[in-house]
C-alpha positions as CSV (number, residue, x, y, z in Angstrom):
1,X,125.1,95.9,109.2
2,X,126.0,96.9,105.6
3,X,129.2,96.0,105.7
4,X,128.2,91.9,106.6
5,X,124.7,92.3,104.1
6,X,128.1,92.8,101.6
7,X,129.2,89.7,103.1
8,X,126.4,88.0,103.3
9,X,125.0,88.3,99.8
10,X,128.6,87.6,98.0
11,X,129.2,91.3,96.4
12,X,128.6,94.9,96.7
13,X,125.1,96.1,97.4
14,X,126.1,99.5,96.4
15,X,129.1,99.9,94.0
16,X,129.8,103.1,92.3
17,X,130.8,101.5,89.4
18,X,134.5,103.0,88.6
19,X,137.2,101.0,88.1
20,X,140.8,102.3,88.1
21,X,141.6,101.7,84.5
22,X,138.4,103.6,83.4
23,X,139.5,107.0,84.5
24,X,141.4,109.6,82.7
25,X,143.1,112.1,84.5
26,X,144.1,115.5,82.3
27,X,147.7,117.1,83.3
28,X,146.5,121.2,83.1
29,X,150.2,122.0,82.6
30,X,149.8,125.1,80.1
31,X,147.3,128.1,80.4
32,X,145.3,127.5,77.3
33,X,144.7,124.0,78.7
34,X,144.0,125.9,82.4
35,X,141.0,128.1,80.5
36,X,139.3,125.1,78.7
37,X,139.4,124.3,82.5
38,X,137.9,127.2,83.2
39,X,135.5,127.1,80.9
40,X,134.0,123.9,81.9
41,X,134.2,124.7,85.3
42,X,131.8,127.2,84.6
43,X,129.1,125.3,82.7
44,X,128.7,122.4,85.3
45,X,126.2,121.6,87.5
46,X,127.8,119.1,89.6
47,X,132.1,120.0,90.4
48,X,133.9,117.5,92.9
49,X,136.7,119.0,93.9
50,X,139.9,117.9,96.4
51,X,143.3,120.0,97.1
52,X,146.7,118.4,98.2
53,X,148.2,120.7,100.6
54,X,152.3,121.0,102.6
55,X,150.2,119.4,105.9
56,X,147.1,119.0,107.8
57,X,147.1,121.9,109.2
58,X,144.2,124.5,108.1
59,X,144.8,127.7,107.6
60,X,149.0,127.7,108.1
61,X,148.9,125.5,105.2
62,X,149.8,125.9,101.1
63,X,147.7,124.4,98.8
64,X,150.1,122.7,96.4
65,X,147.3,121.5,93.6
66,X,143.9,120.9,93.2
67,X,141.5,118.5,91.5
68,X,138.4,118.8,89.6
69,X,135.8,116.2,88.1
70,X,132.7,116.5,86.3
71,X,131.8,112.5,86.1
72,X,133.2,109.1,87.0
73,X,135.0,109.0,83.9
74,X,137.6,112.0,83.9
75,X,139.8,114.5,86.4
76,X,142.2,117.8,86.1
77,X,145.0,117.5,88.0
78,X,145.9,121.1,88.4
79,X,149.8,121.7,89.9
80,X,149.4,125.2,91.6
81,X,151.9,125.9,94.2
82,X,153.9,122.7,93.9
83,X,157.6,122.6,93.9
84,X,157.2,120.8,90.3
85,X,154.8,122.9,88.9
86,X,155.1,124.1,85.5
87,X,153.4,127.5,85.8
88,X,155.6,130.7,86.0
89,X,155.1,133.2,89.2
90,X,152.9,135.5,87.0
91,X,150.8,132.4,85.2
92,X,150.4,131.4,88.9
93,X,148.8,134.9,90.0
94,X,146.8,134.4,86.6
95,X,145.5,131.2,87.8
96,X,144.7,132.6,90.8
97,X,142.9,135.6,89.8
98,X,140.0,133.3,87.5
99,X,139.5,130.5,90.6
100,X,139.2,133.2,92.8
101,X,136.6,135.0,90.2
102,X,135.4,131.5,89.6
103,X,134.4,130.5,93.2
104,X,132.2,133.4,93.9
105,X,130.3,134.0,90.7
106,X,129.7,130.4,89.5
107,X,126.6,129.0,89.1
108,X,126.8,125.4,89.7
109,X,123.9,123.5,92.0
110,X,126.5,121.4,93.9
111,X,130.2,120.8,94.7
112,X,131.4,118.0,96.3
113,X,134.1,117.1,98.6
114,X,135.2,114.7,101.1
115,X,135.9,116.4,104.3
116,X,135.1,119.9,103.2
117,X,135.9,120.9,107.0
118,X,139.6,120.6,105.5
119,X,139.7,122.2,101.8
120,X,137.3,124.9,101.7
121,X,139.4,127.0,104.4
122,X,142.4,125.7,102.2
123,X,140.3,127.2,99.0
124,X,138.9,130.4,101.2
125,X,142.9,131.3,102.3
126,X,144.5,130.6,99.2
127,X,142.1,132.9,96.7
128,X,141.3,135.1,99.2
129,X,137.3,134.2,99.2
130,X,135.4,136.3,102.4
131,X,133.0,133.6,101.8
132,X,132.0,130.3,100.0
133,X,129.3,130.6,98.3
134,X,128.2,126.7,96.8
135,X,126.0,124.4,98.1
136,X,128.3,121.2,99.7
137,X,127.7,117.9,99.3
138,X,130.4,116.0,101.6
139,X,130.4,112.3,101.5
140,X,132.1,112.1,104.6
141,X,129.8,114.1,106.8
142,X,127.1,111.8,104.5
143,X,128.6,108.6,105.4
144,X,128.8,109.7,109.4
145,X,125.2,110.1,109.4
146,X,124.3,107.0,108.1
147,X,126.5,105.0,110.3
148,X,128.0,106.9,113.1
149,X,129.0,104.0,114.8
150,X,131.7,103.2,112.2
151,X,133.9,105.7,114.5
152,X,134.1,102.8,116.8
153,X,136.7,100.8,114.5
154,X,139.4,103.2,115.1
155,X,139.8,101.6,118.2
156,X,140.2,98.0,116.5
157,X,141.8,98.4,113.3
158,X,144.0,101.9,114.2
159,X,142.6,104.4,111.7
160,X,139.6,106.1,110.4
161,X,136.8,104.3,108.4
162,X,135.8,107.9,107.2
163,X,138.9,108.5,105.1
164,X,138.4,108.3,101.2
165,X,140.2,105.4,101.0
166,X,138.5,103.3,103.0
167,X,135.1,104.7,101.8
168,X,136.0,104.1,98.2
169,X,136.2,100.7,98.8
170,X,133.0,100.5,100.6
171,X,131.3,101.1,96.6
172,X,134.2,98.6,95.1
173,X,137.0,100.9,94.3
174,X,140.4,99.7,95.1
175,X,142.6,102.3,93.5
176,X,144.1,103.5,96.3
177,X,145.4,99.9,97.1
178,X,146.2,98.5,93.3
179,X,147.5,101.8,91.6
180,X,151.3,102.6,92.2
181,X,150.8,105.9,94.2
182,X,148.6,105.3,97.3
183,X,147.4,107.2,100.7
184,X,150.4,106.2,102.4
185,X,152.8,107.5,99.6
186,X,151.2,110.9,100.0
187,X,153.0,112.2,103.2
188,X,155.6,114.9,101.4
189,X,153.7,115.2,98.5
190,X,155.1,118.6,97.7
191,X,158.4,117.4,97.5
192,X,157.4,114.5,95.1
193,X,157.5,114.8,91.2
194,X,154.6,115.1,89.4
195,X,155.8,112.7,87.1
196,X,155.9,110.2,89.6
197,X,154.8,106.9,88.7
198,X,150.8,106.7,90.3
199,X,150.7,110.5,91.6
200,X,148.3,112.0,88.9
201,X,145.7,109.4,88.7
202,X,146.1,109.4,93.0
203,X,145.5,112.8,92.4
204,X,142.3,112.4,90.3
205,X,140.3,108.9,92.1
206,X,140.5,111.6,94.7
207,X,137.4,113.8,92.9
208,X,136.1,111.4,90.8
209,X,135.1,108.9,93.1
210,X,133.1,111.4,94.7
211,X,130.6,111.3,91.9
212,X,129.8,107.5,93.0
């Protein structure tokens, strides 16, 4: 019903009101730039957050970077365990030492995710966290409940209509289809450069449409 009211009226009934070009993504390549990170992390009340990981698997899995956004406007691409990453092995266990300190003494009312079911064990694994302690706000689950039906067009069109891509451009963004790194460029991502034409702003829609 939503999806023909779009239809219907000629435009968006709900858009989330980012475009592509409007969003910033910040490289965290360096440990001074990792605790401004940090830092901000900390004083947030609202954190999206998304990891890219070796498969789908999840807990035999390696979390290969993660993302963080405060607003619609700006994301940190964060390379942790990538084959590209810039960090040392000892900046890495650094790294991993404040997210892990990070994820159970923070204060922030809400973190959000698409398909939590998928990063938190990624997150719990990877810093070693005997439990997650944030409230979850997952626009998957959120978008299941208010059409479960949706489901049904697997069957016709041959994937989801609860993956991110698909439900970005249920609000009006088309990043994932118009930028030069998409959701079918993903597969392998850890054996990708980071310079990659596309990948780090791929990397950041991921989190910041989640605060639409």
């Amino acid at each position: 019903c939503r999806s023909w009211e779009n239809v219907v009226i000629g435009k968006l009934r709900f858009d989330a009101g980012i475009r592509p070009d409007s969003v910033k993504v910040v490289f965290v390549d360096t440990i001074q730039k990792f605790d401004k990170l940090l830092a901000l992390l900390y004083s947030q009340k609202e954190v999206a957050i998304d990891t890219e990981t070796t498969s789908l698997f999840r807990v035999a899995n390696t979390m290969l970077t993660i993302q963080f956004a405060f607003d619609k406007k700006k994301a940190f691409f964060l390379p942790y365990k990538h084959y590209d990453t810039p960090f040392s092995a000892q900046e890495l266990g650094y790294i991993k030492e404040k997210l892990s300190e990070y994820f159970l003494t923070n204060n922030n009312s809400l973190h959000l995710y698409c398909n939590a079911n998928f990063d938190i064990p990624i997150i719990r694994k990877e810093f070693e966290l005997p439990i997650y302690q944030n409230t979850i706000w997952d626009v998957q689950a959120g978008e299941y409940v208010i059409d479960e039906n949706h489901v049904e067009l697997a069957n016709v069109t041959g994937s989801g209509y609860y993956n991110l891509g698909n439900l970005s451009l249920q609000y009006g963004f088309d990043g994932y289809l118009s930028g030069k790194f998409g959701k079918e460029d993903r597969v392998g991502i850890g054996k990708i450069p980071l310079d990659t034409p596309g990948l780090l702003n791929y990397g950041g829609y991921d989190v910041v449409i989640l605060h639409g």
